[in-house]
N, C-alpha and C positions, 0 to 999 in steps of 0.2 A: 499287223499283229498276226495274222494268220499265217501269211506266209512265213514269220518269225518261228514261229512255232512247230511249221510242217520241215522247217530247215531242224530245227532243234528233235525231234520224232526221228526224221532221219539221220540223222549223227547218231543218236541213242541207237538205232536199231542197226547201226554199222556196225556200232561198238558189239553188241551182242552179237552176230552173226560171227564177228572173229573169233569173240572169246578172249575175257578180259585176260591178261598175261603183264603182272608186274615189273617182269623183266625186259619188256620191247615195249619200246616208246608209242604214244598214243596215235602219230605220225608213223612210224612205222608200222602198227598192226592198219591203219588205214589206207596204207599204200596198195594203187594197184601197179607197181611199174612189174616187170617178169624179175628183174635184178635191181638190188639196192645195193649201196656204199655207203659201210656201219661203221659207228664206235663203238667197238666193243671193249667193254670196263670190267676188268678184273677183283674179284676181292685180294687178293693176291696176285705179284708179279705174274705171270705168265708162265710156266715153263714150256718146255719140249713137248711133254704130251697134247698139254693146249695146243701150242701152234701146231701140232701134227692133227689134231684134232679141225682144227679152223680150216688147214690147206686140204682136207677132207671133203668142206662142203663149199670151199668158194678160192677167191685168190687173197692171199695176206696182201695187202699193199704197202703198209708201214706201222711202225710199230711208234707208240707215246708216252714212254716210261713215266713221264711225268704222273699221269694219274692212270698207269698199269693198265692202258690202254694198244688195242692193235685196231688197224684200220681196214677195213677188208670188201671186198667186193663179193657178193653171195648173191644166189636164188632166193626170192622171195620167201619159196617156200621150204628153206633151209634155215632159216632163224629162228623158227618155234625150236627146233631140233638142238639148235647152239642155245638157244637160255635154257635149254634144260642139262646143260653141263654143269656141274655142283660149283666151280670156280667163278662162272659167269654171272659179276653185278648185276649188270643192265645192259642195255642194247639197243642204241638210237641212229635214226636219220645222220651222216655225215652232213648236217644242214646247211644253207646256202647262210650267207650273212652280208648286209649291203652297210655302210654308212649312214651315220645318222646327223645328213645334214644338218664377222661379226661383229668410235669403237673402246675397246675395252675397259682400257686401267684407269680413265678418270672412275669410273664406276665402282668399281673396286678396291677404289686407293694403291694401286700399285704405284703410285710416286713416291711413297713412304717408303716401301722399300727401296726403291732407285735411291732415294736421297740416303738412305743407310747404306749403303753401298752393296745391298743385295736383290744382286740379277743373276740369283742361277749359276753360279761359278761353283765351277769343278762337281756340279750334278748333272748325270746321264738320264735323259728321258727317254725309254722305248717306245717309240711310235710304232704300232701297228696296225697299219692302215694299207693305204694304195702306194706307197712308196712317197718317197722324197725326190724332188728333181733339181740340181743346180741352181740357187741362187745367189747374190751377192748380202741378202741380208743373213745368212745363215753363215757366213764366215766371220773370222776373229782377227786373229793377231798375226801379222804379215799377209793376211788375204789365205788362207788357210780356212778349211772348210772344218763347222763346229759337228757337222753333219759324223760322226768318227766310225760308222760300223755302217753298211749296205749288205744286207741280205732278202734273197727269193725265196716264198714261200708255194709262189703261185705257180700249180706244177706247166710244164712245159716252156716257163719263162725264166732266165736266169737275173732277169735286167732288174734292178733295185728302184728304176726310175718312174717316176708317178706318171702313168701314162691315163689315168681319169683325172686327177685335180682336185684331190681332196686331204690328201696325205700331205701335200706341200703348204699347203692354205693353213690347216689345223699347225704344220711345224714352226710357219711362220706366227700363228696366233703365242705360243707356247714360248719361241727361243730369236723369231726376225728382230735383228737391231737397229731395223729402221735406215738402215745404210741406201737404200737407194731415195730416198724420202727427204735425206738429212740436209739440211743448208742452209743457204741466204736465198736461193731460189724457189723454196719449198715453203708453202704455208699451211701442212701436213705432213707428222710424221708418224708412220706407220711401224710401231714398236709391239714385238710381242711380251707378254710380262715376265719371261726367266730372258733377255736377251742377250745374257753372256751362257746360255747351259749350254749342252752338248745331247745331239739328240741322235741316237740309236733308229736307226731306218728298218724296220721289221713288215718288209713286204706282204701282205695276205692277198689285197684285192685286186683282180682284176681291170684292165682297161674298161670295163663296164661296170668299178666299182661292186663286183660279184667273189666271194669268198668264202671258204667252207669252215667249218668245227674243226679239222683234225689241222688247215693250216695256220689256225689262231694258236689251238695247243699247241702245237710246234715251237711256233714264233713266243710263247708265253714260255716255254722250257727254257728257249735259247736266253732271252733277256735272264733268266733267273740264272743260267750259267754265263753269260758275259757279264754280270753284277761287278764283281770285284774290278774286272775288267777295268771299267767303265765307270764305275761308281755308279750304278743302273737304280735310283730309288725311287723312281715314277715309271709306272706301262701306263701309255696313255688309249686305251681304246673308246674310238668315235664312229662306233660301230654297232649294230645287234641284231638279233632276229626272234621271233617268234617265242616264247615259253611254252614248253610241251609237259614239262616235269617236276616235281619238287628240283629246287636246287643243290637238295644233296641229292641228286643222281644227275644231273646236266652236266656234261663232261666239260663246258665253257666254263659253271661257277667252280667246277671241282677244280680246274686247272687256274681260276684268279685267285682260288684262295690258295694255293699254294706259294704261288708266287707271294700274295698279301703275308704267309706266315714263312716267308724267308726276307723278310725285311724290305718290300718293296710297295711303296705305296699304288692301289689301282684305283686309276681313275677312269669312269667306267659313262655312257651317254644314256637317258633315261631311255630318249626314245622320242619320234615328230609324230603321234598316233594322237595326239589330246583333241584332235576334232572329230574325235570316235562319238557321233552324235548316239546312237541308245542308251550309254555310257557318260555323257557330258566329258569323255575322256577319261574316267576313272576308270583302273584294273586296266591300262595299258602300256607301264614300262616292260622294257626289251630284254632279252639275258645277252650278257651277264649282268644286267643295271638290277634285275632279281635279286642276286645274291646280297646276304644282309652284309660282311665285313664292306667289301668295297666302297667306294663313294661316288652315289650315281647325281649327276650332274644335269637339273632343265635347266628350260632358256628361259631369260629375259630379253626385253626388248628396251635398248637406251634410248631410245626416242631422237636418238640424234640430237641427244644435248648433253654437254659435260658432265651435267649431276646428274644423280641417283634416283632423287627425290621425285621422278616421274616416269620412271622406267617401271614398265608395267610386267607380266608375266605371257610369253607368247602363247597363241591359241594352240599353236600345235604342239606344245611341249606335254609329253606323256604321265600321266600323273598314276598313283598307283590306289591301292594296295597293291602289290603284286598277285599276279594269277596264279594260284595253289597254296601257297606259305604266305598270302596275304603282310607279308612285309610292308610296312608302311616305306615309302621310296615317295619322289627325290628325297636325298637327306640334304642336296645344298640346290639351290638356283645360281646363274652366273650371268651375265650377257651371253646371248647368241646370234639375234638375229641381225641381219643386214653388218656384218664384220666386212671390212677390210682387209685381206691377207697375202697371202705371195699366189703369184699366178703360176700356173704350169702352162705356157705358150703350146698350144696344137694337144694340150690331152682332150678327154670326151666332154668333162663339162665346160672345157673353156669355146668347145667349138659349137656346142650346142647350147648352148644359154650366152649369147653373145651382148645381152643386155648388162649381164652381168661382172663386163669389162669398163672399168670406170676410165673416164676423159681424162685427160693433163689437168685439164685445169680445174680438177679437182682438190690435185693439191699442188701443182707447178706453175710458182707466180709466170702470167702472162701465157699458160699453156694453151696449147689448141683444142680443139674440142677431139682429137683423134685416142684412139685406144692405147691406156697404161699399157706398155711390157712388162710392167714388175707386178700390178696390183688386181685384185680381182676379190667381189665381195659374195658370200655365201652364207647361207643362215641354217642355223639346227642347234641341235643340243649337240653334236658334235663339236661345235665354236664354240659354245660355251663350257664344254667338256678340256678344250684345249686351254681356254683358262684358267682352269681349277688347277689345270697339271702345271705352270708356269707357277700359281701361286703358289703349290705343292714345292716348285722347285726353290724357288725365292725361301723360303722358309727353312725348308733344311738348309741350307747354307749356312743361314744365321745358326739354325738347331739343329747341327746334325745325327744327334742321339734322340731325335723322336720318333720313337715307332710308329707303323702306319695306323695303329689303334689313336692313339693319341693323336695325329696329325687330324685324322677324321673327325675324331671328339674337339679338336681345339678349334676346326673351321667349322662345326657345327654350333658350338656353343656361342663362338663371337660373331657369329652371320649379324647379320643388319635384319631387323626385324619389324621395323616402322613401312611397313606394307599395307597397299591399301586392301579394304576386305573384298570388293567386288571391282571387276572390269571386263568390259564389253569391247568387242572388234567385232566389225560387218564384216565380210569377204565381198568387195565389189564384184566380183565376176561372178556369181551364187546368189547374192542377196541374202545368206545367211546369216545370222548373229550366232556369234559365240560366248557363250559367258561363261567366265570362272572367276572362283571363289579362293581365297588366299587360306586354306588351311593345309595341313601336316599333308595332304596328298599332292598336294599341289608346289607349294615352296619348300617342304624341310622345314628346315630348322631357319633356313632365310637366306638373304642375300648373301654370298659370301665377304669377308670383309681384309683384304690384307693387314691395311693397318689396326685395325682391332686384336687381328690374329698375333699381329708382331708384340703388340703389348701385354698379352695376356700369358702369363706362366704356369697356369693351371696343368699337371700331370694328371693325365686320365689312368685310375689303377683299375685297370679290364680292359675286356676289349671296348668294341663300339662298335659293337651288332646292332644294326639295325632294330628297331622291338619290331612286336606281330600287332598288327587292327583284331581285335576282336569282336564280333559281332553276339548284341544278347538279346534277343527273341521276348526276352520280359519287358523289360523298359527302353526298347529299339534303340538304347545307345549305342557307341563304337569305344573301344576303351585299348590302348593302348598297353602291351603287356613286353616287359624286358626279359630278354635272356640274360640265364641265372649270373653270366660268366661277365655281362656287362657294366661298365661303371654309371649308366644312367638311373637315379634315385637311390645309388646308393649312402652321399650325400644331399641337404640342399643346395649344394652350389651346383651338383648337377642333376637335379630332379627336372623329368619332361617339361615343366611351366618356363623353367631359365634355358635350356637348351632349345626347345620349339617357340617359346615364347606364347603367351596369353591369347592373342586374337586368333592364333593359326589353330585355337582349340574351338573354336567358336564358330558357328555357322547355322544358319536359320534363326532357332531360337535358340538364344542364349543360356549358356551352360555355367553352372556357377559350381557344380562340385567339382574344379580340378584337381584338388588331391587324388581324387578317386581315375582321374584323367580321362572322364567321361567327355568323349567330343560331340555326338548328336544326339538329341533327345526330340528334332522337330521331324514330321511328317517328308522330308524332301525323298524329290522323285528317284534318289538314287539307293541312299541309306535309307530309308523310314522307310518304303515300299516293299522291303525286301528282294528287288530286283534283281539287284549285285549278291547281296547275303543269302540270303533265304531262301529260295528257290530251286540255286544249283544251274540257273541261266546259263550264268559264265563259268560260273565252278567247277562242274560236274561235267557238263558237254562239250567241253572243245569245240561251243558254237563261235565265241570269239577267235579263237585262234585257227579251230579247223580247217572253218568252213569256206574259209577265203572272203565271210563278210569282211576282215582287216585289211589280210592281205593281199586281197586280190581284185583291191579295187587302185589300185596307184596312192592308196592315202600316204603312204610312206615316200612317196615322192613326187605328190599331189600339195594341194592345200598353200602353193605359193613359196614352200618349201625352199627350194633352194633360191628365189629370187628375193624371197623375203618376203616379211606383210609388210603394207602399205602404207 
């Protein structure tokens, strides 16, 4: 605790020595580097004086109309100087962003749709991730690749091809039709849930999986002008990084929700941080999984059995409120961990996680024990992220005039919601337990459900913003509060009780006033203590986020993460 404390002293006393400044990000007034690489966000387009003003104090490096944004390389101590230009929004870290590391559709009911005969046909999914690399499940009709658009985001590389192995894995979870799987010879086939869509390759990361802010907004512009193209109505990102800011000033939520309000549904990873032990993993989803429109996607774990009915909620999946706008996040769970997907032969995870290359005769009657070429299994809210966007894609097919508001409202409301209240996992290699609790921060709204979703005709009139958790100091409840603009409570068919469902309001001691959508009223170490609320712990200090207690312990790619739990 002490040492807790003397971390937290010192972050406060950073902050003061800068000199608090609303306009440069809490990351960047802490930085000691001599030169940083900003997004700088205009309230207006940019003109000539601006940029004459920018190439003033630094180098422009490119410009992001999308959210009136330019990118620029400056002196450290050249930024106070640019947010005091009357045009200049804000001013952040150009920040690093990694992937956030599964099988599926018995779980989900994706057969419902197969047997309606929707897979995803003539819908564009923009993948932006590590790239796509050649494979046989990802082609159509005469062996013709569904893959239809390759572009580079990642500067100095022009190549579209997934050279770490996460962008092919997630494309295959989303659109693989199981073509190398399929037969008399195979006693596993390996289908992803949209298996006829068409998936958009939008390059950001790195052979190390490693990605910045201005190449995600990029790749988010391009999808939103290849739309007609393409028929583009899913960005799928399985990706995030840190929250430094409200997300109306994060240049990642400003640019998903543009994209969100040109008719493009985003579907967005919560985050693998939920074995944030001070925390029990609460106040740890990723941006852009922040932002209220979008639909931020944990993991489950199917137990490796065809139903549902024992598929628990993984430890590492990132549970919220989120940090600063306390948005209540995930809004859906899906399967993630231990997936099945397309391998990228020779990129970085397939050569360094070799375990993670499954035998023939896992699913090839009479196979040898020697290493898949086509298959490779990986787990995160990433996987399970790649699902939501296949059922996203399955769905509009059937409905293609459902807006992203509505598509969000409609997989929230029919989630599956028969979840157990508690479940425990040890970490054999730690002797840790992990325990989590099945409420609004942890599952959403519930399981997501294809076939419930297909049967259900409900039009949501609003949007489906996320509500806010409110913390009340009198009677240590958390209460759940909607924005004005949204359709949740503004009937009963969609008031918080049928959308989140009853037990995810419940925890500790039991809560019986949900009209009033009061979720805690018991002493627990998290809520009741005011550790998270009250305090200003996590709130106030960018002890969580700062300090590198998160992220700078490998938990983001620790914790089993990409091999799976056990």
């Amino acid at each position: 605790m002490k040492k807790f404390l003397v971390v937290l002293l010192f972050a406060a006393a950073s902050a003061l020595a800068f000199g608090q400044n609303s306009k440069l990000s809490p990351d960047l007034q802490k930085s000691t580097a001599s030169n940083v690489q900003v997004v700088v966000q205009y309230n207006n387009a940019p003109g000539l004086l601006d940029l004459n003003l920018l190439s003033t104090l630094g180098s422009i490096l490119d410009q992001i109309p999308l959210i009136n944004a330019v990118v620029a390389d400056l002196p450290l101590s050249s930024a106070l100087s640019l947010s005091n230009q009357s045009n200049v929004k804000y001013v952040s870290l150009d920040r690093p962003l990694a992937p956030t590391l599964s099988n599926a559709a018995p779980a989900v009911n994706a057969e419902a749709a197969w047997q309606s005969g929707y897979t995803g046909t003539g819908i564009g999914v923009a993948l932006i991730d590590s790239g796509v690399s050649p494979h046989p499940d990802l082609n159509g009709l005469l062996g013709l690749s569904r893959v239809v658009w390759n572009q580079s985001f990642v500067p100095g590389n022009s190549s579209a091809a997934d050279q770490f192995g996460h962008g092919t894995h997630v494309a295959g979870l989303i659109a693989g039709n199981g073509a190398s799987s399929t037969g008399a010879q195979y006693t596993r086939t390996f289908k992803g849930i949209a298996p006829n869509a068409n998936i958009v390759n939008l390059r950001v990361l790195d052979q190390n999986g490693s990605g910045t802010d201005s190449a995600v907004i990029k790749a988010i512009n391009t999808a939103i002008e290849l739309k007609l193209l393409f028929n583009i109505r899913v960005i799928n990102l399985s990706l995030g990084r840190a929250v430094y800011e409200t997300y109306t000033l994060d240049p990642l939520c400003q640019a998903v929700e543009k994209a969100w309000k040109n008719g493009i549904v985003v579907v967005v990873a919560a985050g693998n941080n939920g074995r944030y032990q001070p925390t029990s993993g609460y106040a740890t989803i990723t941006s852009p999984g922040n932002d209220p429109y979008v639909i931020t996607v944990g993991a489950m774990k199917p137990m490796g059995t065809p139903t549902r009915v024992d598929d628990l909620i993984a430890s590492y999946s990132s549970k919220g409120p989120t940090v600063i706008d306390a948005i209540a996040k995930p809004d859906i769970v899906a399967p993630g961990n231990l997936l099945v997907s397309l391998e990228a032969p020779n990129s970085t995870l397939y050569n360094e996680a070799p375990g993670n290359r499954i035998p023939d005769n896992f699913y090839v009657e009479g196979g040898s024990s020697a290493s898949s070429s086509s298959y490779f299994t990986l787990s995160g809210t990433s996987m399970a992220t790649g699902v939501v966007s296949g059922i996203v894609a399955d769905l509009l097919q059937r409905s293609p005039g459902l807006t992203p508001d509505q598509m969000k409202a409609r997989l929230m409301k029919t989630a599956w919601k028969s979840l157990p209240a508690y479940s425990s996992v040890t970490d054999p290699a730690t002797g840790i337990t992990y325990n989590d609790q099945y409420d609004v921060f942890t599952v959403g709204a519930g399981y997501v459900d294809v076939e419930a979703a297909m049967a259900n005709t409900d039009l949501a009139q609003g949007t489906a913003m996320s509500p806010v958790a409110t913390y009340d100091a009198n009677n240590g409840y958390v209460y759940l509060t909607d924005n004005s603009t949204a359709v949740w409570n503004t009937t009963s068919a969609w008031s918080n009780t049928v959308v989140y469902g009853q037990q995810q309001f419940q925890v500790g001691a039991p809560v019986s006033a949900l009209s009033g959508n009061a979720l805690w009223g018991s002493n627990d170490a998290v809520w009741g203590s005011n550790v998270l609320w009250g305090s200003n712990v996590l709130w106030g200090s960018n002890v969580l986020w700062g300090s590198n207690v998160l992220w700078g312990s490998n938990v983001l790619w620790g914790s089993n993460v990409t091999g799976g739990e056990q």
